[in-house]
C-alpha positions in Angstrom: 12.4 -43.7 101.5 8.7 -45.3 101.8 7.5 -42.8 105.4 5.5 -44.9 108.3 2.3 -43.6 106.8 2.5 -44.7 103.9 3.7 -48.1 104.6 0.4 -48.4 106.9 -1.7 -47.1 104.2 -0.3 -49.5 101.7 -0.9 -52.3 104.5 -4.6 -51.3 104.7 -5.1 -51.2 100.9 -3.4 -54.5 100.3 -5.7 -56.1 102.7 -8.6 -54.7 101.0 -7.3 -55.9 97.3 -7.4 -52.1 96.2 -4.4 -50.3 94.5 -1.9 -48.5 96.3 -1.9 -44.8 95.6 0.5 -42.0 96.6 0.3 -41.6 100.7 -2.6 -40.0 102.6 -2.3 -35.6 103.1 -4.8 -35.1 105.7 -4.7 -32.2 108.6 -2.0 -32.8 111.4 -3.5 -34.0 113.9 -4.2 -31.6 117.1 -3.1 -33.9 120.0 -3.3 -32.9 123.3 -0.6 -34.9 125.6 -1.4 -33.5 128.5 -4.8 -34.4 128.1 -4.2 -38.4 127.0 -1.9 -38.4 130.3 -5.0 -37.1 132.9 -7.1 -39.9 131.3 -5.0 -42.8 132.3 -4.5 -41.0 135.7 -7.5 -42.9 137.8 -7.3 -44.3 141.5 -8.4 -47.5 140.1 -6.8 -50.5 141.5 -6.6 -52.2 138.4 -5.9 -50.8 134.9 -6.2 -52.8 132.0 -5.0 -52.2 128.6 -6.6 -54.0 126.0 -5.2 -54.0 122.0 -6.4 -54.9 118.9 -5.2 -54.8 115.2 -8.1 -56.8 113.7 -12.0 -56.5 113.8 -12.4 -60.6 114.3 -16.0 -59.9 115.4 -15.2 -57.1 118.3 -13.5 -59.8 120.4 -11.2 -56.4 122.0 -14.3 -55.8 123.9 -15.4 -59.2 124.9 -12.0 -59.3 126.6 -12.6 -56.3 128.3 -16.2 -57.4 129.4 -14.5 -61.0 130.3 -12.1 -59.0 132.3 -14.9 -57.4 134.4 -17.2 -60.3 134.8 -13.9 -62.1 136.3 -13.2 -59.1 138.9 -16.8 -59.3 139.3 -16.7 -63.0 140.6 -13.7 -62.6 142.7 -16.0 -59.1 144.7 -13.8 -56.6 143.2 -16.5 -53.7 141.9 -15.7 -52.6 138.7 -15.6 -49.5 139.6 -12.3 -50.3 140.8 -11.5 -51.3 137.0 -10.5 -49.8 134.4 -10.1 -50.7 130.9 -9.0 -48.7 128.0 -8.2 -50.0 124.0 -5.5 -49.3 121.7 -7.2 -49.7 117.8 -4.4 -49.8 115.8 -2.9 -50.4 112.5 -5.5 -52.3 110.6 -9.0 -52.7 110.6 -9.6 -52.8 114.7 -9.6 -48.9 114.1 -13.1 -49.0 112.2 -14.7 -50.5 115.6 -13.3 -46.5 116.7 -15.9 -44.6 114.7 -19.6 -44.1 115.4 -22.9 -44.9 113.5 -22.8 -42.1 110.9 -19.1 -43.5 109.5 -20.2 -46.4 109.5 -23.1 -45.9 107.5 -21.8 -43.6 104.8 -17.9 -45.1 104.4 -17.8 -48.6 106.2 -20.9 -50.6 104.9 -20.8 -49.3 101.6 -17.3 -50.3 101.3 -18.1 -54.2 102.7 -21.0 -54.2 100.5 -19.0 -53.3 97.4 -15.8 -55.4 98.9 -17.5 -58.9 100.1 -15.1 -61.3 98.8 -11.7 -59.6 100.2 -10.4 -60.1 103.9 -11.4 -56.3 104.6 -15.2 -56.6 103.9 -14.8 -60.1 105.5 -13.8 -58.5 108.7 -16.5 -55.8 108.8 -19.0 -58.7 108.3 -17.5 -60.5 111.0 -19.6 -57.8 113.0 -22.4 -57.1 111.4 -24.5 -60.2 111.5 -27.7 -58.8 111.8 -27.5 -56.9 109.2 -28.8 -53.8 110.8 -26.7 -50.2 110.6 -24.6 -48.2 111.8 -21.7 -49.7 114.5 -22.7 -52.9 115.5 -20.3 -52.8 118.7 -21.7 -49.1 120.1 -25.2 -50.3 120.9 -26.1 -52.1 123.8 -26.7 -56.0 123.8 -28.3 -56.8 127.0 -27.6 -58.9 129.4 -24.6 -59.3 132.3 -22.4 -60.0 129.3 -23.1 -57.3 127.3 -19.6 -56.3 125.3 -20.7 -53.4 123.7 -18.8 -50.1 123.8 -21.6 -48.4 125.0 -22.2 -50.8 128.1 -18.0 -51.0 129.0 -18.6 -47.1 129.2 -21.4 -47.2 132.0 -20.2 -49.7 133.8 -16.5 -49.4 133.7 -15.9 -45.9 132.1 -13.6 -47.7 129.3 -11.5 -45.4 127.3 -10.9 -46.0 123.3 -7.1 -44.6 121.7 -7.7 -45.4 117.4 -4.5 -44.7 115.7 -4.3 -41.7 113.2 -1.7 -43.3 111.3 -4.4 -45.9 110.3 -7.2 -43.6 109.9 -5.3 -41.5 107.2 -4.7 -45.3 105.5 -8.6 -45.2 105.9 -9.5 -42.4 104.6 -7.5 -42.7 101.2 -9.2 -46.1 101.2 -12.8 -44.9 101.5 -12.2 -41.1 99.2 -11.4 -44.4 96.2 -14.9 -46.1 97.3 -17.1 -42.8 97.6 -15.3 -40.7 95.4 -14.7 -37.7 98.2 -11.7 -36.1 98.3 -9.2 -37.9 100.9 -9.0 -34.5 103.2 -12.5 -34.6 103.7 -13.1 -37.9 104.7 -10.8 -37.9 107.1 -12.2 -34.5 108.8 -15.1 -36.8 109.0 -13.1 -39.3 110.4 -11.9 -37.3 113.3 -15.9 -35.6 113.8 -17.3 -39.0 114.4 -15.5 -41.3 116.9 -17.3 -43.4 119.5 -17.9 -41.9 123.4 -15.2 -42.0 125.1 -12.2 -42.5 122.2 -9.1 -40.0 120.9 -7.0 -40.1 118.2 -3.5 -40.6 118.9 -0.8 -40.1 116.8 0.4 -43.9 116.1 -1.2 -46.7 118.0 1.9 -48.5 118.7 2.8 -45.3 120.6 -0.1 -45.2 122.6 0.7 -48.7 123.6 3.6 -48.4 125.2 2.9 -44.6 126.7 0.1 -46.0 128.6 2.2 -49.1 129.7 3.8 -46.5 131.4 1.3 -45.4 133.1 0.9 -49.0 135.1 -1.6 -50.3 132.8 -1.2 -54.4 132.0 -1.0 -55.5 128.3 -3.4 -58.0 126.5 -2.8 -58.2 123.1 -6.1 -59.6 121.5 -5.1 -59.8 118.1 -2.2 -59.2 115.7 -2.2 -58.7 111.9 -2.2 -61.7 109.8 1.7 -63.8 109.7 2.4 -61.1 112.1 
């Protein structure tokens, strides 16, 4: 019987037009439940749960900074806000992981991967060319989306799926030619301020709908 990580892993390798291989080993992840539930457990007013299976140019975060600006305009302070992410599945979970993944796994990948829907996606972000994550660093401005700026002014949390990020990490071991256990220890060393791994993003979806957090799905997987 095909296991839930490997059917993600063959998702995310489909998507990229590489072959399928066997499914991803990878340390069990150490996940602290207690933890994940103090998080979600502000005084905030208004808790907002923002999800995202695909990159499509780090729209997840201009829905959370859209969010905001609207509190903003009707006088709620967005201190009284407070947005968290679920990355999950597919390539939204790249967005997850700071400069230095970025710039030893994810751009070498798109650069070697140009023509397929995965190095499409990652290009979808990176259109100044610059490197590292184009999504951490600040923008400027009162409509600045980046993860860096939702932090300051909202304290935004980030939740990437570890199901995903073991699909990942076989995916990137092919590109660089690392061994699969060690990329993902990198993986899990280098996420953005303010993100955890959790064990399944579709979990962490509906455990923090239970904490009294709305749902806004801003994107689903292709003929999902």
């Amino acid at each position: 019987m095909t296991s839930r990580k490997d059917f993600l892993i063959a998702g995310t390798l489909a998507a990229a037009a590489i072959p399928v291989a066997a499914g991803a080993k990878g340390a069990k992840l150490d996940f602290d439940l207690t933890a994940f539930t103090e998080l979600l457990d502000g005084a905030q007013s208004h808790k907002h749960l923002f999800a995202s299976v695909e990159i499509d140019g780090g729209e997840v975060f201009g829905a959370m900074r859209n969010t905001l600006s609207a509190y903003h305009d009707v006088g709620v302070a967005s201190g009284d806000v407070f947005p968290v992410a679920v990355l999950y599945h597919g390539p939204a979970i790249l967005l997850g992981f700071d400069d230095w993944i970025w710039n030893r796994y994810v751009i070498p990948f798109e650069q070697k991967n140009l023509a397929n829907r995965l190095g499409k996606q990652i290009a979808s972000v990176r259109s100044d060319g610059g490197t590292g994550n184009p999504c951490l660093r600040r923008q400027g401005g009162k409509n600045d989306a980046s993860i860096s700026a939702l932090i300051a002014d909202a304290g935004a949390y980030f939740f990437i799926c570890n199901n995903a990020a073991h699909g990942f990490a076989a995916m990137f071991a092919r590109t660089v030619d690392k061994p699969e256990d060690t990329v993902y220890d990198d993986l899990t060393r280098h996420l953005v301020p303010n993100a955890m791994l959790v064990p399944a993003g579709v979990w962490a979806i509906h455990a923090i709908q239970e904490q009294r957090f709305t749902l806004l799905q801003t994107s689903l997987a292709p003929n999902a």
